[in-house]
N, C-alpha and C positions, 0 to 999 in steps of 0.2 A: 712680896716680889722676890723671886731669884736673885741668888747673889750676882753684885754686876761682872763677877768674872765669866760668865756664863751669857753673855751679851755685849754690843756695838751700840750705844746711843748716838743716831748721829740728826743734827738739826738739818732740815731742807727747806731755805729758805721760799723756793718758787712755789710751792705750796699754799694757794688764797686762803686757805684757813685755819693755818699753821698747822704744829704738830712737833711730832719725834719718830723716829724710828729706831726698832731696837731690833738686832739682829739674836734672835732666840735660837739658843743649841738645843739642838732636840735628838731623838735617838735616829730619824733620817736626815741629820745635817741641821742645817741652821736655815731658818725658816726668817725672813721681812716680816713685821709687827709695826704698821705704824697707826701712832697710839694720837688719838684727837681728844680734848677735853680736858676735865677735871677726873681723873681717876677716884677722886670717892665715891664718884656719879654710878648708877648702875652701868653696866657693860651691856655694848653691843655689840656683836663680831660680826663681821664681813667676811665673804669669800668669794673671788671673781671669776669668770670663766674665762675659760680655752685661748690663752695668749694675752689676757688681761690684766694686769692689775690695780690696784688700787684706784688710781689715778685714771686711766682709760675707762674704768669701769663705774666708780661711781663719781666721776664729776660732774655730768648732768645732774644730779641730784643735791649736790653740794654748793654748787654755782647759783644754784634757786637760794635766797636771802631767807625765804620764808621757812623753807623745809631746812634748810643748815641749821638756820637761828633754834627752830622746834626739836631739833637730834641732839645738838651743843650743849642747849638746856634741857635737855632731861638724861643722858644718855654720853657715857665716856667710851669713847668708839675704837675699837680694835683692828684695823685693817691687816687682816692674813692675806699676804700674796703668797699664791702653789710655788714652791722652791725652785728658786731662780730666774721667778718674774719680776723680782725688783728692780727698781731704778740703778742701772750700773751692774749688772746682775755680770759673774764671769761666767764661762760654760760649765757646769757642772762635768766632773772627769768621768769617762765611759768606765772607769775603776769601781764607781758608786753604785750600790744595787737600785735597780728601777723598784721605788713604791707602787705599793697599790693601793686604790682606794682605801683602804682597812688602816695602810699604813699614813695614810694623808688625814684619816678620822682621829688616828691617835695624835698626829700631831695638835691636830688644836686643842685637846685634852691638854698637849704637855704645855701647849701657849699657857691655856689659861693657869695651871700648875705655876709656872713662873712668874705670873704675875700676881698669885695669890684671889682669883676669881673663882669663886663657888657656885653662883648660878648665872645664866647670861642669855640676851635675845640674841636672835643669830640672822642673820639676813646673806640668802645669797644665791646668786644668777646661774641657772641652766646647771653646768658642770658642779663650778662653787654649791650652787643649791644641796646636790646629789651628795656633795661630799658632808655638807653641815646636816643632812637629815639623815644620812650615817654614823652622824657623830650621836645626833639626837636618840638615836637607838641604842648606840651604843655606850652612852652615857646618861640617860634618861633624864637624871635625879641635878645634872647641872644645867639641861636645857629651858628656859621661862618660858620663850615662845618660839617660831619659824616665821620669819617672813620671805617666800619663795619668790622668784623673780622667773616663770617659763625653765619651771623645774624637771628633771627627767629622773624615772623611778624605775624604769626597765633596764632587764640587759639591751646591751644593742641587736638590734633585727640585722639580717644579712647586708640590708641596704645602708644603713648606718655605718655598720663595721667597715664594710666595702670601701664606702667613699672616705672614712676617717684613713683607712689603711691607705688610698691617693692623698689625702692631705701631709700625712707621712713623708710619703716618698718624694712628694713637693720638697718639704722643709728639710729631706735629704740630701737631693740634688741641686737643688737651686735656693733654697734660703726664705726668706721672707719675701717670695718673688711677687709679681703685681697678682696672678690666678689663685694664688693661696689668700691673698690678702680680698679678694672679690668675695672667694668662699666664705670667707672671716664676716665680713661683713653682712654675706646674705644670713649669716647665722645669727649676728646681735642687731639686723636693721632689717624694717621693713623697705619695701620698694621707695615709697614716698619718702622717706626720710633721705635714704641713699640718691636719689635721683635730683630731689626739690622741685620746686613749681616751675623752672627752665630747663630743668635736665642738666644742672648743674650741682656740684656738691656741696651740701652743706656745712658751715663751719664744723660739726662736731665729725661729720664723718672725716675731712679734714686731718682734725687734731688727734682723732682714731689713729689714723692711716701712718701721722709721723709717728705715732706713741708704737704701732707696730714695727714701726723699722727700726725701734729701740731693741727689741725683742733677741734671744739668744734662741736662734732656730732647735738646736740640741734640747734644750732646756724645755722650750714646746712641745716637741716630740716627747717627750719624758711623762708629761701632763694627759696628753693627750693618749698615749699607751696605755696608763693607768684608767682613764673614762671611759676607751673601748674594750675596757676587760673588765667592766664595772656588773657585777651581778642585778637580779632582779630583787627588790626591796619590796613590792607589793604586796606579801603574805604578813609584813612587821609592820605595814603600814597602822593597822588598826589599833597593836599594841604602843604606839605614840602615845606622852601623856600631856604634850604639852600643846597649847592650841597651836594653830596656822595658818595661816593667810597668804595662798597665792596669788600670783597676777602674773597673766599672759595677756598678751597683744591677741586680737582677733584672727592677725596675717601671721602669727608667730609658725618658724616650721615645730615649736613644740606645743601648742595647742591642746591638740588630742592628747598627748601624755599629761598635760599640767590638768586637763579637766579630768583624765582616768586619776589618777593622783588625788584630786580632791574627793573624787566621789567614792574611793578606797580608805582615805581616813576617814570620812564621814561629815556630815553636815553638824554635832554636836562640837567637832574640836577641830573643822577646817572649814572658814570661810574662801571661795572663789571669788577672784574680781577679770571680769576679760574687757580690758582695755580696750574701745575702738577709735580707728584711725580717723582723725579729723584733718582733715589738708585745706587748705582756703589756696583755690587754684584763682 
């Protein structure tokens, strides 16, 4: 591990399954690391998408007794939030150069570097995804496996860019307003989950919804800048060496990219899983 002048250990207690956090300096600033487990455990690293972190993003997963208990025990867990999606996060100053993808890939090079990690699984949603199977590329020889969560591998299409470039100008002029936060939501939930069997919202969409008014609008934009300017990865797709395993939602709006995705690495070193929606009306 880096020396601790080089980081923040800070305990959070509200956290159900404990933890640490350590505020890592890296060459784009100081990057949130919070660390779950036994550190001699092998490593798994996380990375969440577009306005998420850690906590918004894999608490459904963590809250399940079954799958905590099977990640806990096997698995010392590294949670990367994109710079200054952390809990308590200040605005990043317009002084600071905007990263780009390239430069968000290096950073989790430099996590694990401080932490003394050599090889590691990597798990992570939509944006997060994009950024850890750029890291995989460009790290080959530290990545074990990919487990992709409705991952995107393309540049963005006009339609994409377009509407990302209004989700901008949203968190420009008004913030973390209610129409930015519906978009948010169409992006990580399907209809039924958002809606529920009364057309009421469900707890998780809920605790979403508070976990984004935590959110540093700036600090969003900044992430989000960097995904719409994210190049096409499909020509490196093939030279991956380490296997993969996707999973999309059936209703996901990234479907098609997560299935062109799998069928671009190949059936040898990428399994598909496409999740479907079960609702008891």
């Amino acid at each position: 591990m880096g020396e601790s002048s080089d980081s923040v250990s800070i305990d959070i207690d509200m956290v159900p399954f404990g933890g640490k956090e350590f505020l890592v300096k890296t060459s784009g600033g100081s990057l949130s690391v919070f660390v779950c487990g036994d550190q001699e455990k092998p490593a798994l690293i996380t990375y969440p998408d577009v306005a998420l972190n850690y906590m918004s993003c894999f608490q459904g997963l963590f809250v399940c007794p079954d799958a905590a208990s099977l990640l806990l025990h096997n698995f010392c867990i590294y949670h990367i939030d994109a710079p200054g999606h952390e809990f308590g996060a200040n605005v990043i100053s317009s002084d600071v150069p905007l990263l780009s993808v390239d430069d968000l890939a290096d950073q989790v090079a430099e996590v694990l570097d401080f932490f003394g990690l050599q090889k590691v699984l990597c798990l992570g949603v939509t944006a997060g995804a994009y950024i850890l199977t750029l890291f995989a590329m460009k790290y080959k020889e530290r990545v074990l496996g990919l487990i992709l969560v409705s991952p995107v591998c393309k540049a963005p299409t006009w339609a994409e860019w377009l509407y990302n470039k209004v989700l901008m100008n949203l968190l420009y002029f008004y913030g973390m307003c209610g129409v930015l936060k519906e978009c948010l939501l169409q992006r990580y939930f399907s209809k039924e989950l958002r809606y529920g069997v009364h057309g009421t919202e469900s707890e998780i969409i809920q605790a979403c919804l508070k976990l984004l008014d935590e959110r540093q609008s700036p600090n969003v934009m900044r992430f989000l800048q960097a995904i719409n300017k994210r190049h096409d990865l499909t020509d490196e797709l093939k030279k991956l060496q380490c296997k993969t395993l996707v999973f999309v939602g059936e209703s996901s709006p990234f479907r098609t990219e997560s299935v062109h995705m799998s069928t671009k690495i190949g059936r040898k070193n990428c399994t598909l899983v496409e999740v479907k929606c079960v609702w008891q009306r």
